[in-house]
VOGU-3710 file (C-alpha; in Angstrom, 3 decimals, decimal comma):
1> xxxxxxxxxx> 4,448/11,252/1,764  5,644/11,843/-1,507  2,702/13,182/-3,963  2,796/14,351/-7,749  0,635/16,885/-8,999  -1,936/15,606/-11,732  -2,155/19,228/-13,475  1,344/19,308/-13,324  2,374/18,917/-17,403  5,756/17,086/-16,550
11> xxxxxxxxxx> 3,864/14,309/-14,737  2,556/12,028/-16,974  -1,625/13,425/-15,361  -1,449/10,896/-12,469  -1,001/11,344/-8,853  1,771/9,711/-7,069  2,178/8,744/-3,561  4,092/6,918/-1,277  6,882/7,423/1,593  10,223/8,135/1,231
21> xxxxxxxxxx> 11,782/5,455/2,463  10,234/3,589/-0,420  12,687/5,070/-2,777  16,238/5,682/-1,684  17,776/8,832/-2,109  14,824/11,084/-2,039  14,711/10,847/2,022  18,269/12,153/1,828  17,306/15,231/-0,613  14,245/15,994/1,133
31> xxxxxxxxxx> 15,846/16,446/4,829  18,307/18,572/2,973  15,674/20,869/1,644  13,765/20,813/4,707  17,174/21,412/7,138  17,585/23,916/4,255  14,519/25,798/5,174  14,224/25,366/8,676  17,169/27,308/9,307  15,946/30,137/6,357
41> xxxxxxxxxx> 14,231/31,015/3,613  16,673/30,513/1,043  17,291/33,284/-1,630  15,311/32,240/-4,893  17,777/31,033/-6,855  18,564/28,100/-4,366  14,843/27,253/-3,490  14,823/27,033/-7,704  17,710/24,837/-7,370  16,472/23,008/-4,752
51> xxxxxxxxxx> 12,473/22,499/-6,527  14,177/21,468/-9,438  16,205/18,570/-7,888  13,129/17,675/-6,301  10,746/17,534/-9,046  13,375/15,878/-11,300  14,092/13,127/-8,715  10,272/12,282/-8,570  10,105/11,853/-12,446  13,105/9,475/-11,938
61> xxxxxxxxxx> 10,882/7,267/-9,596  7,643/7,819/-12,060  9,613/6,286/-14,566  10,775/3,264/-13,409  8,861/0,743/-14,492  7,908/0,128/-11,261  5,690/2,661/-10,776  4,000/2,634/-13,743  2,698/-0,422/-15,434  1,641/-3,799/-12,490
71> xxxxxxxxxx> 2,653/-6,779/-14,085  0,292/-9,291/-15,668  0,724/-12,104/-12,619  0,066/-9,525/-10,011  -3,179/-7,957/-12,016  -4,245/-11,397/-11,977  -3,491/-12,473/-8,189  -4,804/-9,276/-7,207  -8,498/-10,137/-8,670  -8,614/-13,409/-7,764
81> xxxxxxxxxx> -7,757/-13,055/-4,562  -10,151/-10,031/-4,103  -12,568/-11,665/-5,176  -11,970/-15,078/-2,899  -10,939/-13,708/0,019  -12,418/-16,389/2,137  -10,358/-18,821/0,601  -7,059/-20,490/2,059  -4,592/-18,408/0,189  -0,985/-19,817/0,056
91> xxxxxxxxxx> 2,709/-19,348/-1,722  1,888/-21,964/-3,883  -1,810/-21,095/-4,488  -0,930/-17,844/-5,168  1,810/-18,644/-7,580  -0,486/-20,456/-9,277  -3,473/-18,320/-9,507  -0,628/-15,720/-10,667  0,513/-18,277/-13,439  4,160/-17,914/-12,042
101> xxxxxxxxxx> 6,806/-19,571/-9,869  6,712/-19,063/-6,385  10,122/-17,488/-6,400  9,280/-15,041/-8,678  5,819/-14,438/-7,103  7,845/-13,476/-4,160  10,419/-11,243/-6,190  7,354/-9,238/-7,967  5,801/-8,547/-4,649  8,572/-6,899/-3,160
111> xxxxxxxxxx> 9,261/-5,321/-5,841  5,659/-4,072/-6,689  4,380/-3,501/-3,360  7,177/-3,951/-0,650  5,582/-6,616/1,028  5,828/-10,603/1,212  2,600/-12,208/-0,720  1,208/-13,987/2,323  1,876/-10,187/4,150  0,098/-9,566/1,272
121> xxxxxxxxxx> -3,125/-11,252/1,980  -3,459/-10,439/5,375  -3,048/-6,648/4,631  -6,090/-7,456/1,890  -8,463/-9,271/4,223  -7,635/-6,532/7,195  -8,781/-3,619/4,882  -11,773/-5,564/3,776  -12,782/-6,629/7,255  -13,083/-3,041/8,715
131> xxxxxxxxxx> -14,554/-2,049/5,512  -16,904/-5,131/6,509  -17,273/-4,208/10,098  -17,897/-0,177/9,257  -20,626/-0,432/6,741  -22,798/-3,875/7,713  -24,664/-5,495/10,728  -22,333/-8,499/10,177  -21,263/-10,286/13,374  -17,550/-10,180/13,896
141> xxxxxxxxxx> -17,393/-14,086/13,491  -19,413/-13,660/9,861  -17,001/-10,607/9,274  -13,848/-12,823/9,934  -14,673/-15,834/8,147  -15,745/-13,449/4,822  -12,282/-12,535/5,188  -10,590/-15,596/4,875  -10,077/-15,763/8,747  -11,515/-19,016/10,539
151> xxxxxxxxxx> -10,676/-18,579/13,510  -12,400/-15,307/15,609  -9,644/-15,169/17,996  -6,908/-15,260/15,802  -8,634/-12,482/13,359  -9,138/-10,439/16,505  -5,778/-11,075/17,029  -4,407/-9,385/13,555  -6,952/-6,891/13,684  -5,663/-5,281/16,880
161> xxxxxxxxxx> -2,457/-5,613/15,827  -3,293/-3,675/12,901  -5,763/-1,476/14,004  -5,155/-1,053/17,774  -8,573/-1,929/19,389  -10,623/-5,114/18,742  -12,735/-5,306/16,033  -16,126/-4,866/17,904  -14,846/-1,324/18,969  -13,565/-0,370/15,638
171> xxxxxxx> -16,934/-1,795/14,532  -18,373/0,583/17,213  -16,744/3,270/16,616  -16,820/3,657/12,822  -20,383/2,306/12,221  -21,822/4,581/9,287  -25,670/6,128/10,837
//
């Protein structure tokens, strides 16, 4: 992953992370570097070279607005939905909720957080159901329909496509004493 340093006085004191196929033409510079070093230590001057493209191709993508300020709609979404997980989210109830068109629900999503919205969602209620299912006694039917999943089979479904077991054994397996 990609990660800024937060005592680092050139980045703005926040950490940043992510992969690097998230932001086009650092993969390309970082195989360089590595092919660079896996074949030898380069002589100081290009490993200096080579830091400072680096670093100053990671401020590019701290900059973009992107990456630093979530827009309004999506603040919004994001607590409502967090909050009402259980509920029936949908484009249009979403968009809503948001206060924005569907289209451009769609187009702040990707660009935000590289997913769809109803991709979205799921991802949400996932990371809430193991969270669920690690730290309570709740039944795996309670735990799905919490998460905005009615249906046990299809939750177990998504979660062990997700997660890669059921969610009893992830339940069993990362139970807190």
């Amino acid at each position: 992953g990609i990660v800024g340093r937060a005592d680092d006085p050139s980045w703005p004191g926040h950490v940043m992370s992510g992969r690097l196929d998230d932001h086009p033409g650092l993969g390309p510079l970082a195989e360089h570097i590595a092919q660079t070093w896996a074949r030898e230590t380069p002589d100081v001057a290009i490993a200096h070279a080579q830091g400072t493209l680096l670093h100053s191709a990671l401020n590019r993508v701290w900059a973009t607005p992107d990456a630093a300020v979530l827009p309004g709609e999506l603040t919004r979404l994001r607590a409502a939905v967090l909050r009402h997980l259980d509920r029936p989210w949908n484009l249009a109830s979403m968009a809503t909720t948001a206060g924005c068109s569907t289209a451009w629900l769609v187009r702040l999503m990707r660009r935000h957080w590289r997913t769809s919205p109803c991709r979205w969602v799921q991802q949400q209620r996932l990371e809430r159901a193991r969270s669920l299912l690690s730290a309570s006694d709740r039944s795996v039917v309670d735990t799905a329909i919490a998460v905005g999943f009615p249906d046990r089979h299809r939750f177990s479904r998504v979660f062990s496509a997700a997660y890669g077991m059921p969610p009893r054994s992830w339940r069993d397996q990362h139970r807190g004493p």
